[in-house]
Backbone of each chain as ProteinMPNN parsed JSONL, in Angstrom:
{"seq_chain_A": "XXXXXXXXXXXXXXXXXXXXXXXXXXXXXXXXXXXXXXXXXXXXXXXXXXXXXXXXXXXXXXXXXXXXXXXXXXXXXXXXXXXXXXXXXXXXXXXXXXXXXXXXXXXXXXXXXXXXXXXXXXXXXXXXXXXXXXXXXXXXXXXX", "coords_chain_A": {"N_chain_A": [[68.945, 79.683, 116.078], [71.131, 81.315, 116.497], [73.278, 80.037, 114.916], [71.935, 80.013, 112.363], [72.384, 82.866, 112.152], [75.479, 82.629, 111.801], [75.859, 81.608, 109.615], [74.299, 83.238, 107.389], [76.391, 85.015, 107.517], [78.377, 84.197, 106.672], [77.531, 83.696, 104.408], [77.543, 86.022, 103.588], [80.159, 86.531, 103.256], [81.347, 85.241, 101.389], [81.318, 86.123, 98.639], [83.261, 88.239, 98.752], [85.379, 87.308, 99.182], [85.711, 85.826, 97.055], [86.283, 87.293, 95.277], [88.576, 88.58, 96.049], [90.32, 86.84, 95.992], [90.58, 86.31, 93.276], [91.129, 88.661, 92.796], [94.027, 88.892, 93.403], [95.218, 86.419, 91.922], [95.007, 87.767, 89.083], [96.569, 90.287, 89.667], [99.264, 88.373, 90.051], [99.403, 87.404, 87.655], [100.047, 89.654, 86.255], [102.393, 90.757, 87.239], [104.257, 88.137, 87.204], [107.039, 87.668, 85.191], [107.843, 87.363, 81.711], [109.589, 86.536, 80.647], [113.043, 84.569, 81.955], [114.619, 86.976, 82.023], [115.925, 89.856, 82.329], [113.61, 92.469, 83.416], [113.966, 95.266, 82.645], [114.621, 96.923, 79.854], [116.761, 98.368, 79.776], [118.778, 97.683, 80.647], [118.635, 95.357, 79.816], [119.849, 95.667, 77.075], [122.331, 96.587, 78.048], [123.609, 94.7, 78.679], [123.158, 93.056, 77.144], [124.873, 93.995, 74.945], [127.407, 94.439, 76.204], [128.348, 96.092, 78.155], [127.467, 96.318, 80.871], [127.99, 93.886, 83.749], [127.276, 90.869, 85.602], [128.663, 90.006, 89.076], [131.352, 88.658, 91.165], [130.038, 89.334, 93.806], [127.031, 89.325, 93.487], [126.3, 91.622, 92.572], [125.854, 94.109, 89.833], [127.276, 95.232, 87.819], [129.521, 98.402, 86.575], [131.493, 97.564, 83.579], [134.729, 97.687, 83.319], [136.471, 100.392, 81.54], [134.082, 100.751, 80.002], [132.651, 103.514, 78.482], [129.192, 104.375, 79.671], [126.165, 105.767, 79.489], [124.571, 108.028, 81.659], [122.122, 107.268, 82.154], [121.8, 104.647, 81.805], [123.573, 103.958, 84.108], [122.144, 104.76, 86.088], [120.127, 103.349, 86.012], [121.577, 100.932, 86.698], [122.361, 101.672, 89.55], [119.962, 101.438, 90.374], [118.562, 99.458, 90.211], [120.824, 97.815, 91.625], [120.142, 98.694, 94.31], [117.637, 97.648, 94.656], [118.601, 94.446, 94.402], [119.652, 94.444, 96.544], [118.173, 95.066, 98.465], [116.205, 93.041, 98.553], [118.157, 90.829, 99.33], [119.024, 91.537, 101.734], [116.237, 91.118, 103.108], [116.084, 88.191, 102.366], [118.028, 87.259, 103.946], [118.216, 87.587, 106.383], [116.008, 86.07, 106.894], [117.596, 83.45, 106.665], [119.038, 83.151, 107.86], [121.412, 84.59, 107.737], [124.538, 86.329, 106.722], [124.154, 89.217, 104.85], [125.807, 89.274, 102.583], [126.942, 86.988, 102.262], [124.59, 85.738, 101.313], [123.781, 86.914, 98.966], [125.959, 86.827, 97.62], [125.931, 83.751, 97.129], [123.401, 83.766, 95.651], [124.672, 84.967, 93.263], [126.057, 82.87, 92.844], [124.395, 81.064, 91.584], [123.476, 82.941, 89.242], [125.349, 83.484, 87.844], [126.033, 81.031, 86.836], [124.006, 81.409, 84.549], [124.98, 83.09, 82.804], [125.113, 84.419, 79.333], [126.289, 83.824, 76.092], [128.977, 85.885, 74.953], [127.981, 88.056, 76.832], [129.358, 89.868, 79.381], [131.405, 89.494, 82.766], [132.228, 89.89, 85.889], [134.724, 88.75, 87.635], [136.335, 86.842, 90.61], [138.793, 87.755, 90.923], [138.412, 90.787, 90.094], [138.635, 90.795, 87.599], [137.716, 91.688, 84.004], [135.917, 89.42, 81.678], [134.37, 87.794, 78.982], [132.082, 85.727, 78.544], [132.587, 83.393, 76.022], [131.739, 81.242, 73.277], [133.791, 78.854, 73.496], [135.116, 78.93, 76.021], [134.134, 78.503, 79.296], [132.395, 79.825, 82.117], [134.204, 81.499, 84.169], [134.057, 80.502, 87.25], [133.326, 81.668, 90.983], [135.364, 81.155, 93.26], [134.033, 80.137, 95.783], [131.362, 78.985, 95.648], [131.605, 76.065, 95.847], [131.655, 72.721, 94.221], [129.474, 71.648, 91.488]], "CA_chain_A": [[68.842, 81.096, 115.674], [72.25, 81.868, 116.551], [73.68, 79.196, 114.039], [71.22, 80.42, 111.151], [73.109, 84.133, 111.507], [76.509, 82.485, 111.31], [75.266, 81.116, 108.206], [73.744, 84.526, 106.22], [77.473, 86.09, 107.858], [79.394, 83.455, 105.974], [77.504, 83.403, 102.836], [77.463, 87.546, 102.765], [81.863, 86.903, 103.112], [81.838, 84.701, 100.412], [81.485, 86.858, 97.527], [84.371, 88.922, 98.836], [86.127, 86.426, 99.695], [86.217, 85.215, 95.738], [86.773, 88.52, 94.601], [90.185, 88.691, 97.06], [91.188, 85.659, 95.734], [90.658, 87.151, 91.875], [92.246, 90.29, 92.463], [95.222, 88.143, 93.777], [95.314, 85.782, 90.932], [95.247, 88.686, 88.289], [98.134, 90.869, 90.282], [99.899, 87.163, 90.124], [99.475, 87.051, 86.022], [100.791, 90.74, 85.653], [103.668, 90.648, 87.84], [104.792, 87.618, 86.919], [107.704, 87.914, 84.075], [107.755, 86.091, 81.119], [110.991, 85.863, 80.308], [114.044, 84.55, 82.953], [115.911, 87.93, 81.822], [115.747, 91.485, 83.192], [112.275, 93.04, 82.58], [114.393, 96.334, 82.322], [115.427, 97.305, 78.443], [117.835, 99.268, 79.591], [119.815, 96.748, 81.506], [119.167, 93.88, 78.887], [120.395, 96.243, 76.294], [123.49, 97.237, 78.119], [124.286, 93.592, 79.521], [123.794, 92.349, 75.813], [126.159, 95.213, 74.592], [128.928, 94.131, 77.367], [128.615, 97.489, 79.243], [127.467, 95.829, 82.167], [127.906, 92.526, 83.713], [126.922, 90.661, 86.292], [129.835, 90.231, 89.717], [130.771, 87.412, 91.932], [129.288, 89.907, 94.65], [125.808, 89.288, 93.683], [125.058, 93.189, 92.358], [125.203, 94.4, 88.302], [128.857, 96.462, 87.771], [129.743, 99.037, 84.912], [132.846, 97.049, 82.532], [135.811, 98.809, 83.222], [136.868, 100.63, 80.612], [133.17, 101.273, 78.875], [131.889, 104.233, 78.774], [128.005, 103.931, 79.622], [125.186, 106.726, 79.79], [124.166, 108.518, 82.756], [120.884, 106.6, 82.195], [122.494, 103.179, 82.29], [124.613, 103.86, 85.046], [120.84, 105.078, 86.791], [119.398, 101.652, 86.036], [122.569, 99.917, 87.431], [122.012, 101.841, 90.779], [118.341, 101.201, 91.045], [118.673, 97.353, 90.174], [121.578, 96.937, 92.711], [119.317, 98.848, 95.53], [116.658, 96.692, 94.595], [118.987, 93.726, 94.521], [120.397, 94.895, 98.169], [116.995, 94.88, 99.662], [115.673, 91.578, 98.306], [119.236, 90.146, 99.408], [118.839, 91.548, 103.143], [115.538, 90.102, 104.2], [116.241, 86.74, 102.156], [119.376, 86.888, 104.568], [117.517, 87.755, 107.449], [114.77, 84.88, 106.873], [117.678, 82.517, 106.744], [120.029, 83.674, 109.897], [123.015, 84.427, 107.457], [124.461, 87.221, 106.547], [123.902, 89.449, 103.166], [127.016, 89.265, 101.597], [126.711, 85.24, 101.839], [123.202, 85.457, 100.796], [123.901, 87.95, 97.749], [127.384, 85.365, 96.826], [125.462, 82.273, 97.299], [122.848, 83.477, 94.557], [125.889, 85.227, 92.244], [126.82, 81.605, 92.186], [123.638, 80.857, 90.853], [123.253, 83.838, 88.08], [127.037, 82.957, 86.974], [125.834, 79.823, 85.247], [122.875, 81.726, 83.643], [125.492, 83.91, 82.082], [124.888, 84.047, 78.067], [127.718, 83.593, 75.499], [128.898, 87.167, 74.526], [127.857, 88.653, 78.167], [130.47, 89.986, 80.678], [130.888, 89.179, 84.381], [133.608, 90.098, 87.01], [135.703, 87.115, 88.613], [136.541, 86.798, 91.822], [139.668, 88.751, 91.462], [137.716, 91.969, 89.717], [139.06, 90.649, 86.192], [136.161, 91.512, 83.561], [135.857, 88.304, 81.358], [133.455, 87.779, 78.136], [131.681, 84.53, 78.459], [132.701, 82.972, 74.63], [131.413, 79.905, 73.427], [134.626, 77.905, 73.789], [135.473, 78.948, 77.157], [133.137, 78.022, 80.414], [132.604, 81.176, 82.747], [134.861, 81.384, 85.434], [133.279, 80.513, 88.629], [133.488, 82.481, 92.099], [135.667, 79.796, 94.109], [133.071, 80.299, 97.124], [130.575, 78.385, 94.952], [131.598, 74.526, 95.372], [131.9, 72.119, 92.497], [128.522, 70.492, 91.391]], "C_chain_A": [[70.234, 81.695, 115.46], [72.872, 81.052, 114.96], [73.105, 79.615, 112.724], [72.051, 81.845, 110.321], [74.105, 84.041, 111.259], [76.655, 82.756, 110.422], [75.665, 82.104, 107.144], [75.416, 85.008, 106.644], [78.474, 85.553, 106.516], [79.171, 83.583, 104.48], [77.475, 85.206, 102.206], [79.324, 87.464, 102.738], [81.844, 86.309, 101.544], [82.38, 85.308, 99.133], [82.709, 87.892, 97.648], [85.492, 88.545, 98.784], [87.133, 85.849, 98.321], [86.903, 86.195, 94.892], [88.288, 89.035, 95.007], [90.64, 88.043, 96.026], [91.662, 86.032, 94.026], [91.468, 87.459, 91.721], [93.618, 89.615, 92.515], [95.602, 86.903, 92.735], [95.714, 87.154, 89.596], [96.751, 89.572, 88.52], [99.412, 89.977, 90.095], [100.752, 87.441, 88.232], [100.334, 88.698, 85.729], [102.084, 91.081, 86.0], [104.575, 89.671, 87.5], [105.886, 87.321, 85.253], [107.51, 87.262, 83.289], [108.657, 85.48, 80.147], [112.336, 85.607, 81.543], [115.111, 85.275, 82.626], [115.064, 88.979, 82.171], [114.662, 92.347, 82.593], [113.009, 94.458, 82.391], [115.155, 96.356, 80.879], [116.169, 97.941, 78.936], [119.11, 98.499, 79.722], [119.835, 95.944, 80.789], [119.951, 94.457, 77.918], [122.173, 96.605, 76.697], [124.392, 95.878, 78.451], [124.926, 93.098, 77.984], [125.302, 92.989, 75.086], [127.902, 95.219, 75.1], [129.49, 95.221, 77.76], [128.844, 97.305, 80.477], [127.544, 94.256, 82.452], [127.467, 91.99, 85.098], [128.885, 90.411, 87.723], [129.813, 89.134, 90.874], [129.889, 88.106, 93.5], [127.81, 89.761, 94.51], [125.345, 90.99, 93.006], [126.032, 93.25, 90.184], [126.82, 95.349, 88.705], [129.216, 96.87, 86.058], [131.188, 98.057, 84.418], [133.619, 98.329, 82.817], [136.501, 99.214, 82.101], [135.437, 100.931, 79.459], [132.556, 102.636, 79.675], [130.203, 104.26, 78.538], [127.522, 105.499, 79.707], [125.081, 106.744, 81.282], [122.729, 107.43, 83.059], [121.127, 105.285, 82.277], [123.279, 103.186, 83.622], [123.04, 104.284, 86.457], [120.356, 104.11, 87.286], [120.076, 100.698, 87.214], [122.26, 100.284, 88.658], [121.026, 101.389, 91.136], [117.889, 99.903, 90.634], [119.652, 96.881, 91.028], [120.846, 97.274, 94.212], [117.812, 98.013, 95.752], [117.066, 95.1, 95.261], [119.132, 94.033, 96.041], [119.178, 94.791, 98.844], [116.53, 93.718, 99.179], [116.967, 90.458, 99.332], [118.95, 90.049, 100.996], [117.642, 90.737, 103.75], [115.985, 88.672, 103.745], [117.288, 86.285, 103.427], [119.481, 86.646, 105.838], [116.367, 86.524, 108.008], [116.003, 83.573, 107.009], [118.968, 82.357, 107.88], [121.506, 83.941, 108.782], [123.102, 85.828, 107.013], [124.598, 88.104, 105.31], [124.389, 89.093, 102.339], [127.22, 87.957, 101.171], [125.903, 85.206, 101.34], [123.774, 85.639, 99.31], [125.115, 86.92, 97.019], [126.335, 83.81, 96.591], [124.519, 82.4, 96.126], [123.442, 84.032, 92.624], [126.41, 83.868, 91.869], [125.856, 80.554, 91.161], [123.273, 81.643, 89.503], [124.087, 83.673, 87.481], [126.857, 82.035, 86.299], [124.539, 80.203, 84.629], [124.119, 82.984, 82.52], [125.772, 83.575, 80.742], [126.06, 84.248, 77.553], [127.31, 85.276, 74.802], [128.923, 88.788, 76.034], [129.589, 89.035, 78.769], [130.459, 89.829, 81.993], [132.605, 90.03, 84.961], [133.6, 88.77, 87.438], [136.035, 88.116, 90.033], [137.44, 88.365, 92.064], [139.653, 90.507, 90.689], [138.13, 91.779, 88.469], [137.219, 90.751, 85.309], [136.387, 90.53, 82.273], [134.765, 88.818, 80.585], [132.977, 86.749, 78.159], [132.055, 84.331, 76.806], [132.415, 81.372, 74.478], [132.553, 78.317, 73.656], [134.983, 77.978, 75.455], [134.231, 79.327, 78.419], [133.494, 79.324, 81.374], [132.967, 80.419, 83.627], [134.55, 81.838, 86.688], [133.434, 81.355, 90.012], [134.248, 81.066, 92.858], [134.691, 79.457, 95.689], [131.916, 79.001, 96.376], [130.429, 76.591, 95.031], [131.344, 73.875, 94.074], [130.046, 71.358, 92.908], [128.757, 69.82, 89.617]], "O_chain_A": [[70.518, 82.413, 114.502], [72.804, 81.723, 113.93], [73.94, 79.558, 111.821], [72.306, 82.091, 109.142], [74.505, 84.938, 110.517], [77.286, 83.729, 110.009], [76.622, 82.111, 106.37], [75.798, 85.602, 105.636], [79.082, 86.226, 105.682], [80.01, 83.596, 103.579], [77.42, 85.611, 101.045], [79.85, 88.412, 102.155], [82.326, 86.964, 100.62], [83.496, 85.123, 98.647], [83.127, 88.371, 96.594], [86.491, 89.175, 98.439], [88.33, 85.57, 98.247], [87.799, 86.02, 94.065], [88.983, 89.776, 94.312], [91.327, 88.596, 95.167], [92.827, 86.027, 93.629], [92.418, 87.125, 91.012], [94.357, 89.841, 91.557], [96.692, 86.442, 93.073], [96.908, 87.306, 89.34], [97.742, 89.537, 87.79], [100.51, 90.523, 89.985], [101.899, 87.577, 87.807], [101.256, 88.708, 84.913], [102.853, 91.632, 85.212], [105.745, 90.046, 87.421], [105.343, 86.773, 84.293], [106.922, 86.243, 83.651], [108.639, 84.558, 79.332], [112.625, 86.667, 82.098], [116.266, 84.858, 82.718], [113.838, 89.004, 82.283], [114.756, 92.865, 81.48], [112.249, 95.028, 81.608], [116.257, 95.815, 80.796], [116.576, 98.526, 77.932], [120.166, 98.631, 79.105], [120.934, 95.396, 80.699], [120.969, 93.792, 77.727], [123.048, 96.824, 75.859], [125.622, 95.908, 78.492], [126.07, 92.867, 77.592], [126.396, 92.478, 74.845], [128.97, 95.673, 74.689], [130.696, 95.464, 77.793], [129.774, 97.714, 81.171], [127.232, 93.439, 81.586], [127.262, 92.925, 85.872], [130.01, 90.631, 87.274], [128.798, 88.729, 91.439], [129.196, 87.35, 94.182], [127.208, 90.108, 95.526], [124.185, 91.402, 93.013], [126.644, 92.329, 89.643], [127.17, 95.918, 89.739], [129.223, 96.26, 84.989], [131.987, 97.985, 85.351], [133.332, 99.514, 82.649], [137.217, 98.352, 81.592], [135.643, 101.267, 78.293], [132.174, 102.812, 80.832], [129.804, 104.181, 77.376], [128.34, 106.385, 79.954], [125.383, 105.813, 82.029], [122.488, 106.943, 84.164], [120.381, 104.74, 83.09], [123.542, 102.075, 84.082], [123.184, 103.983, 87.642], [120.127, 103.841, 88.466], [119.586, 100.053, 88.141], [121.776, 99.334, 89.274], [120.99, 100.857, 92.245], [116.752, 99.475, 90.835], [119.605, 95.689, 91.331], [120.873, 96.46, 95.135], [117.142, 97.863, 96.774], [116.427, 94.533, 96.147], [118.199, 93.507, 96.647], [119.257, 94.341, 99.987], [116.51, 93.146, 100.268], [116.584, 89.454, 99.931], [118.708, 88.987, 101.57], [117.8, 89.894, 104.633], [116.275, 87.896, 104.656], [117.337, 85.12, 103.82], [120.282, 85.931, 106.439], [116.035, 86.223, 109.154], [115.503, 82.546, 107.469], [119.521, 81.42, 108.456], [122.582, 83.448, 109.12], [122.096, 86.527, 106.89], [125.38, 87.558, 104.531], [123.854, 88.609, 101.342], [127.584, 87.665, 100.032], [126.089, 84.429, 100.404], [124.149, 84.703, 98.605], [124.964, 86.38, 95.924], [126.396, 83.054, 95.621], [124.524, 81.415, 95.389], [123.037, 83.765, 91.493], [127.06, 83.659, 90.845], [126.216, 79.69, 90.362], [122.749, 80.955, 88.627], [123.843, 83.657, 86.274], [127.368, 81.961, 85.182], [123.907, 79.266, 84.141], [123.68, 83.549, 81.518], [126.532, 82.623, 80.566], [126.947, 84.764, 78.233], [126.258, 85.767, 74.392], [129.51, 89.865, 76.129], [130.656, 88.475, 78.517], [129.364, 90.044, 82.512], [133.615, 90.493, 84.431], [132.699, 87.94, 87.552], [136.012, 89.306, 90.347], [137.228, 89.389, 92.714], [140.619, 91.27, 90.722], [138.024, 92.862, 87.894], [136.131, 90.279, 85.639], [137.332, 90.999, 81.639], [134.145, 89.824, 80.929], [133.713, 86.22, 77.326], [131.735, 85.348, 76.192], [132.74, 80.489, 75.272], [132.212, 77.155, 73.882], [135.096, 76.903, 76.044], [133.552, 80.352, 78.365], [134.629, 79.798, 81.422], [132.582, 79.305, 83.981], [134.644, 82.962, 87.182], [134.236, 82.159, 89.538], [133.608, 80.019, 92.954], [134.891, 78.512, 96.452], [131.932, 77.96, 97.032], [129.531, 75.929, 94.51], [130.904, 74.419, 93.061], [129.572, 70.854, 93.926], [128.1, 68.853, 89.231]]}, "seq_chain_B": "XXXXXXXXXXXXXXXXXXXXXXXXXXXXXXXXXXXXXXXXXXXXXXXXXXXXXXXXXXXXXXX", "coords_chain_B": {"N_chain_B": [[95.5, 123.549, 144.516], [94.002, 122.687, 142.097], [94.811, 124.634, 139.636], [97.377, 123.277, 139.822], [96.698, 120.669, 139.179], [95.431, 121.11, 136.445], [97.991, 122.209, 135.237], [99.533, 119.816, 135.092], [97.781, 118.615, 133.4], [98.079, 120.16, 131.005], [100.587, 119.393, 130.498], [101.129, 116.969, 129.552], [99.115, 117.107, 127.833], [100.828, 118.393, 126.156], [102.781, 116.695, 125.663], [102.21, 114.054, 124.644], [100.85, 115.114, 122.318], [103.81, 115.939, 120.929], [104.895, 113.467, 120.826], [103.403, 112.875, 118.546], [104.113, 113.537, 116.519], [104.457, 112.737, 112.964], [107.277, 110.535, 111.919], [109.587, 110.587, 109.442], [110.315, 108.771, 106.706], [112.699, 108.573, 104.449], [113.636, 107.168, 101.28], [116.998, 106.057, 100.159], [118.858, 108.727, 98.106], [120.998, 108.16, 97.079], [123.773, 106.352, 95.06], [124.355, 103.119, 95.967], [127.472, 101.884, 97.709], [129.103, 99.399, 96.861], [131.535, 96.924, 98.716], [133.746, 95.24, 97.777], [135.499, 93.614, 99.12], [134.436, 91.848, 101.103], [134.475, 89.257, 103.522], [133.727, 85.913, 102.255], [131.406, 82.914, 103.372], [132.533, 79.942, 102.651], [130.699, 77.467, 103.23], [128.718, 78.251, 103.924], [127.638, 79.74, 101.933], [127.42, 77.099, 99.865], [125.427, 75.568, 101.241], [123.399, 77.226, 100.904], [122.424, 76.995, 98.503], [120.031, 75.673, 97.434], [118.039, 77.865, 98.422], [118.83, 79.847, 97.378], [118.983, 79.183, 94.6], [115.732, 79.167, 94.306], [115.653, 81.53, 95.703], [116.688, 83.192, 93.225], [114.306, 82.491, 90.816], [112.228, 83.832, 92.264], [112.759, 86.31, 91.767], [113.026, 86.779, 89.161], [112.82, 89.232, 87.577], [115.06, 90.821, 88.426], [117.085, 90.3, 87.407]], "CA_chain_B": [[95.572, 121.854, 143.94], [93.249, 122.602, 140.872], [96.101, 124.698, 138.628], [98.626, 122.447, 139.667], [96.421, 119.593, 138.273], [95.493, 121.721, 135.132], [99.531, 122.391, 134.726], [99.907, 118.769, 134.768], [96.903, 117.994, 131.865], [98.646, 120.432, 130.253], [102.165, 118.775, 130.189], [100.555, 115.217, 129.324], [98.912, 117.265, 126.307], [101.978, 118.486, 124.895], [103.667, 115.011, 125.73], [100.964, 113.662, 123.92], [101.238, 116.51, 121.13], [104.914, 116.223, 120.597], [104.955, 111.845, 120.472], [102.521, 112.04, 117.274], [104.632, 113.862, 114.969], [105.394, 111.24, 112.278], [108.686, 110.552, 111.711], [109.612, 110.522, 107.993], [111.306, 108.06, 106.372], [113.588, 109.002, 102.983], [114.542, 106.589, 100.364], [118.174, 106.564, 100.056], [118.597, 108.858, 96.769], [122.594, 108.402, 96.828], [123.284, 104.7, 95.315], [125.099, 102.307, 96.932], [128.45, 101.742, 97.616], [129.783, 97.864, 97.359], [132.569, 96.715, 98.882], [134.256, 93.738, 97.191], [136.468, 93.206, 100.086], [134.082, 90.756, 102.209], [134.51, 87.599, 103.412], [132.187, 84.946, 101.972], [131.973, 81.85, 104.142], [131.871, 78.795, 101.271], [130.118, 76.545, 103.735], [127.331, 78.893, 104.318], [126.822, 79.466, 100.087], [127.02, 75.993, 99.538], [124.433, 75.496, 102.068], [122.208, 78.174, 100.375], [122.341, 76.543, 97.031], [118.618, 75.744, 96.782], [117.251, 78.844, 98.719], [119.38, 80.819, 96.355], [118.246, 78.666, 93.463], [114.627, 79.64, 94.832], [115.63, 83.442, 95.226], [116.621, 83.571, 91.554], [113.044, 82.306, 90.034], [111.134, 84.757, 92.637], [113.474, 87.679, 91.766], [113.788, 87.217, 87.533], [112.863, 90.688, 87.331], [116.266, 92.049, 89.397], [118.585, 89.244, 86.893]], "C_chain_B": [[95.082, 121.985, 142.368], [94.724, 123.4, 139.698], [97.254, 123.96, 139.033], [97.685, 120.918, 138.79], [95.952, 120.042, 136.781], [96.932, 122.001, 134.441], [99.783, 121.04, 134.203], [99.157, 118.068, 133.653], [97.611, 118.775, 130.629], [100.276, 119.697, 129.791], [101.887, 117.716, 129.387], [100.033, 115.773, 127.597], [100.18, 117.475, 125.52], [102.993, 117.488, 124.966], [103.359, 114.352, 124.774], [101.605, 114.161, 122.57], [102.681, 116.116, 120.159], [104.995, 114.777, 120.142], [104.333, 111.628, 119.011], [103.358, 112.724, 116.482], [105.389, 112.729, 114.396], [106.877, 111.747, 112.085], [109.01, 110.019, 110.099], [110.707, 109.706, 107.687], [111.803, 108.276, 105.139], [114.126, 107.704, 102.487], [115.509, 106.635, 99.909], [118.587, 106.753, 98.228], [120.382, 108.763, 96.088], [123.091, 106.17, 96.459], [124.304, 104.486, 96.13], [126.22, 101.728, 97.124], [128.792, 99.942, 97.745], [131.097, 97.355, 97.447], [133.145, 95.439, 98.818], [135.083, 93.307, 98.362], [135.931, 92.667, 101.602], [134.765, 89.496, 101.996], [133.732, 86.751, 103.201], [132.771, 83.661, 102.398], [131.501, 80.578, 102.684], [130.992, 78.33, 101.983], [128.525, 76.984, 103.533], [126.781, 79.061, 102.759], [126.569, 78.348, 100.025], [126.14, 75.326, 99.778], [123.509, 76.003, 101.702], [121.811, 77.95, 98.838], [120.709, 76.41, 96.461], [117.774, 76.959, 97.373], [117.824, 80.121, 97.685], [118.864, 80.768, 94.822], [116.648, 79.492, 93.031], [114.505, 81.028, 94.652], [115.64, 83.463, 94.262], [115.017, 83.691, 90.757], [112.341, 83.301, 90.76], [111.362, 86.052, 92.28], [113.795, 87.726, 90.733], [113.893, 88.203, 87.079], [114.222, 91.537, 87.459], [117.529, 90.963, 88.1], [118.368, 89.324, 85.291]], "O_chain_B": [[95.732, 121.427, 141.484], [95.488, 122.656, 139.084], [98.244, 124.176, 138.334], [98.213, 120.306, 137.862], [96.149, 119.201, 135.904], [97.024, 122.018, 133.214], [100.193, 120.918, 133.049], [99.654, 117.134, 133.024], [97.742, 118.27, 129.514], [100.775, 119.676, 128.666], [102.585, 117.623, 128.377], [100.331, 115.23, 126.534], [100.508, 116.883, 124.491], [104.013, 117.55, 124.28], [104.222, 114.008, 123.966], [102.577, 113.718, 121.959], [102.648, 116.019, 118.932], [105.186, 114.706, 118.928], [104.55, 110.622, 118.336], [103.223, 112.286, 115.339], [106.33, 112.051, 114.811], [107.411, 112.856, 112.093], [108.535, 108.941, 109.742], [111.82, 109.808, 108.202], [110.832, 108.046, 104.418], [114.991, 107.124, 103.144], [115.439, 107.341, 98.903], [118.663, 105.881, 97.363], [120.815, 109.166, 95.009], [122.877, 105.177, 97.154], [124.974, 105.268, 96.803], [126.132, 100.626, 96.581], [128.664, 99.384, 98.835], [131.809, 97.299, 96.445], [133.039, 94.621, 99.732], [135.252, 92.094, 98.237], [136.444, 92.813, 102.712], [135.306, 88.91, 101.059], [132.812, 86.69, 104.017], [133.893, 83.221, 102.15], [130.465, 80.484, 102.026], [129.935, 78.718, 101.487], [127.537, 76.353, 103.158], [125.695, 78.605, 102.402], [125.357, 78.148, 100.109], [125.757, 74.475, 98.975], [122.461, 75.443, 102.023], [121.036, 78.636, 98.172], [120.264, 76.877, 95.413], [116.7, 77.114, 96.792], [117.192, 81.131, 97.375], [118.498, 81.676, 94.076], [116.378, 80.128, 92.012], [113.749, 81.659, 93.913], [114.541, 83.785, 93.81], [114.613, 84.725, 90.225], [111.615, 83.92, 89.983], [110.491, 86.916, 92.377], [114.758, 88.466, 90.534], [114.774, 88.458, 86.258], [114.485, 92.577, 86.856], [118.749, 91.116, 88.169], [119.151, 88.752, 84.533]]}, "name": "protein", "num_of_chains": 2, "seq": "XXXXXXXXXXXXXXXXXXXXXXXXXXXXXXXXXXXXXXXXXXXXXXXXXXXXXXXXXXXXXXXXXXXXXXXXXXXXXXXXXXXXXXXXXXXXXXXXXXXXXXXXXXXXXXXXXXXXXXXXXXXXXXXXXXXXXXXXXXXXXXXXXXXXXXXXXXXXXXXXXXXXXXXXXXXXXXXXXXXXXXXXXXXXXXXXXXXXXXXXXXXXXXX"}
């Protein structure tokens, strides 16, 4: 008797159960980007442009010497506070501390950097990636 | 005895009372200052190479 009501309990979850799993598949497909560049137009527009560039710090920095919009310079804040909290727990989950975290994946976005783009170097120099010359690495980075 | 133990239900209420007010938390609307002038340990990046790798693909949105 007891065993019978398990039963009806289990087979009244089920249908919820599939419908979880749905919703969570769908949320999956819309969230997920579908390009490995910045779902923000503002920021691809300004990166392409060589307003902004990426920094061996790990966060998004205005080009010294361009003058950008108030509205680009908006973006840049609210993609490096974004960046800054993704950076902390990752940093937190792996016992180290941000600023290593946040460098350690600057050393990874530095070789995604497109020809034409700008970055900061180590020593705050702002640099154009060009197709003859190989972006200049963060020395923190090791050789692979 | 009885208003001294009614004084004391009263204290416990506004103990009570005063503990539930939420406490509000603010999104910081001032951005964020970064200061290029850390130290980054190599050992510890070099070490983070594939969890960093990893961060990148979960985080294409922020790159």
């Amino acid at each position: 008797m007891k065993r019978a009501h398990a039963k009806t309990e289990a087979m009244n979850l089920a249908p919820i159960a599939l419908f979880a799993a749905l919703m969570i598949a769908a949320t999956l497909l819309i969230i997920a980007p579908a390009h490995a560049q910045s779902s923000d137009p503002v920021i691809a527009q300004a990166r392409a442009a060589g307003q902004i560039g990426e920094q061996t710090d790990g966060y998004v920095g205005v080009v010294a010497g361009q003058s950008v919009s108030a509205e680009v310079r908006a973006h840049v804040d609210q993609l490096n506070i974004r960046r800054r909290a993704a950076y902390t727990s990752a940093a937190a989950e792996h016992n180290v501390s941000v600023s290593d975290f946040a460098a350690a994946v600057a050393c990874q976005s530095f070789e995604r950097i497109a020809v034409g783009e700008r970055y900061r170097t180590e020593a705050g120099q702002w640099l154009q990636r060009t197709t003859s010359a190989p972006v200049q690495m963060p020395s923190f980075c090791g050789n692979h | 005895m009885r208003p001294h133990l009614a004084m004391l239900t009263g204290l416990a209420a506004v103990a009570a009372t005063s503990a539930c007010i939420p406490v509000q938390i603010q999104a910081p609307d001032k951005p964020i200052e970064i200061n290029l002038n850390v130290t980054i340990h190599q050992e510890v990046v070099v070490r983070l190479e594939q969890d960093a790798q990893q961060f990148l693909q979960q985080h294409q949105d922020l790159y």
